[in-house]
C-alpha positions in Angstrom: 101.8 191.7 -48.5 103.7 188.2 -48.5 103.8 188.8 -44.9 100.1 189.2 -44.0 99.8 185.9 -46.1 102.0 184.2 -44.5 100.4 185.2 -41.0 97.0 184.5 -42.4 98.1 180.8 -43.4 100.2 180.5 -40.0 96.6 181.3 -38.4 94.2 179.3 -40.1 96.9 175.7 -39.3 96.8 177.3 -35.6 92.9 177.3 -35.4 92.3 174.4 -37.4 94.3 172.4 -35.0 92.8 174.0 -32.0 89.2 172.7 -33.7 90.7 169.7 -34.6 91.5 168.8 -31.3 88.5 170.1 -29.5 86.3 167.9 -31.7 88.7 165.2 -30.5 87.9 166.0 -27.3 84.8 166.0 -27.7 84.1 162.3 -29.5 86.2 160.8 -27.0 84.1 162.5 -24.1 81.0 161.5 -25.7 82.5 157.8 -26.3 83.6 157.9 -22.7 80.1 158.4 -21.6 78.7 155.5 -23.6 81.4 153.2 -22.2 82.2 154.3 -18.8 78.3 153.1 -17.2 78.7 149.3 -19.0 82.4 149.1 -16.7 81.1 150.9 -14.0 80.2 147.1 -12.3 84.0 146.7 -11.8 84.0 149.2 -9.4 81.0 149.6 -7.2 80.0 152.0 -4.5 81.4 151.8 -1.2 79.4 150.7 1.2 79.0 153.8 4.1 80.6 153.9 7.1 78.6 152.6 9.9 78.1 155.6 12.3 80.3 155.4 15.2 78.2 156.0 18.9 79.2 159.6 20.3 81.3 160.1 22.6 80.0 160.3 26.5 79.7 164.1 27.8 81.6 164.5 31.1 82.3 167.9 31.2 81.8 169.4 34.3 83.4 172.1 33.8 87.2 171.4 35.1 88.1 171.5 31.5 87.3 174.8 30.5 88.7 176.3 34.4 91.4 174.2 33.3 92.0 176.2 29.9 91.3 179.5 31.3 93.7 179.5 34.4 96.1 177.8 32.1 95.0 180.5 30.0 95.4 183.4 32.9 99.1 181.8 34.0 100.9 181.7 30.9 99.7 185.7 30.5 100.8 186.2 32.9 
Protein backbone atom coordinates (compact mmCIF):
# COMPACT_ATOMS: atom_id res chain seq x y z
CA UNK A 1 0.00 0.00 0.00
CA UNK A 2 2.96 2.44 0.97
CA UNK A 3 3.98 1.75 -2.48
CA UNK A 4 0.97 2.70 -4.50
CA UNK A 5 1.23 6.03 -2.40
CA UNK A 6 4.31 6.63 -3.01
CA UNK A 7 3.78 6.18 -6.91
CA UNK A 8 0.63 8.15 -6.65
CA UNK A 9 2.64 11.20 -5.04
CA UNK A 10 5.63 10.51 -7.52
CA UNK A 11 2.82 11.13 -10.27
CA UNK A 12 0.91 13.94 -9.28
CA UNK A 13 4.90 16.24 -8.82
CA UNK A 14 5.48 14.61 -12.49
CA UNK A 15 2.15 16.04 -13.90
CA UNK A 16 2.01 19.06 -11.99
CA UNK A 17 5.28 20.06 -13.44
CA UNK A 18 4.43 19.02 -16.82
CA UNK A 19 1.25 21.65 -16.28
CA UNK A 20 3.32 23.88 -14.70
CA UNK A 21 5.46 24.28 -17.47
CA UNK A 22 3.01 24.16 -20.30
CA UNK A 23 1.21 27.14 -18.70
CA UNK A 24 4.76 28.64 -18.78
CA UNK A 25 4.83 28.04 -22.17
CA UNK A 26 1.95 29.23 -22.87
CA UNK A 27 2.12 32.99 -21.00
CA UNK A 28 5.36 33.51 -22.54
CA UNK A 29 3.95 32.57 -26.13
CA UNK A 30 1.08 34.82 -25.58
CA UNK A 31 3.57 37.68 -24.20
CA UNK A 32 5.68 36.91 -27.20
CA UNK A 33 2.91 37.80 -29.43
CA UNK A 34 2.08 41.08 -27.73
CA UNK A 35 5.74 42.13 -28.01
CA UNK A 36 7.16 40.67 -31.05
CA UNK A 37 4.79 43.15 -33.63
CA UNK A 38 5.97 46.58 -31.48
CA UNK A 39 9.96 45.28 -32.46
CA UNK A 40 9.12 43.91 -35.60
CA UNK A 41 10.31 47.77 -37.15
CA UNK A 42 13.87 46.59 -36.34
CA UNK A 43 13.76 44.22 -38.81
CA UNK A 44 11.81 44.88 -41.88
CA UNK A 45 10.89 42.94 -44.97
CA UNK A 46 13.28 42.44 -47.59
CA UNK A 47 12.81 44.06 -50.42
CA UNK A 48 12.29 41.24 -53.54
CA UNK A 49 14.58 40.34 -55.91
CA UNK A 50 14.30 42.20 -59.01
CA UNK A 51 13.50 39.52 -61.71
CA UNK A 52 16.51 38.78 -63.76
CA UNK A 53 15.68 38.83 -67.96
CA UNK A 54 15.60 35.07 -69.26
CA UNK A 55 18.02 33.72 -70.80
CA UNK A 56 18.15 33.79 -74.86
CA UNK A 57 16.89 30.39 -76.52
CA UNK A 58 19.48 29.14 -79.11
CA UNK A 59 18.82 25.72 -79.26
CA UNK A 60 18.85 24.40 -82.46
CA UNK A 61 19.08 21.31 -81.67
CA UNK A 62 23.05 20.44 -81.59
CA UNK A 63 22.61 20.16 -77.95
CA UNK A 64 20.25 17.42 -77.55
CA UNK A 65 22.21 15.38 -80.91
CA UNK A 66 25.05 16.30 -78.79
CA UNK A 67 23.65 14.39 -75.53
CA UNK A 68 22.17 11.53 -77.39
CA UNK A 69 25.33 10.45 -79.55
CA UNK A 70 27.33 11.23 -76.40
CA UNK A 71 24.64 9.26 -75.05
CA UNK A 72 24.79 6.29 -77.91
CA UNK A 73 29.03 6.24 -77.58
CA UNK A 74 29.60 5.80 -74.13
CA UNK A 75 26.91 2.64 -74.44
CA UNK A 76 28.45 1.59 -76.47
Amino acid sequence: MEQILKSLILMGVGMGTVFAFLVLLALVLAGSARVVPKLAFMMPDPEPAKPKAPAPKTDDGAGVALAISAALKRRG
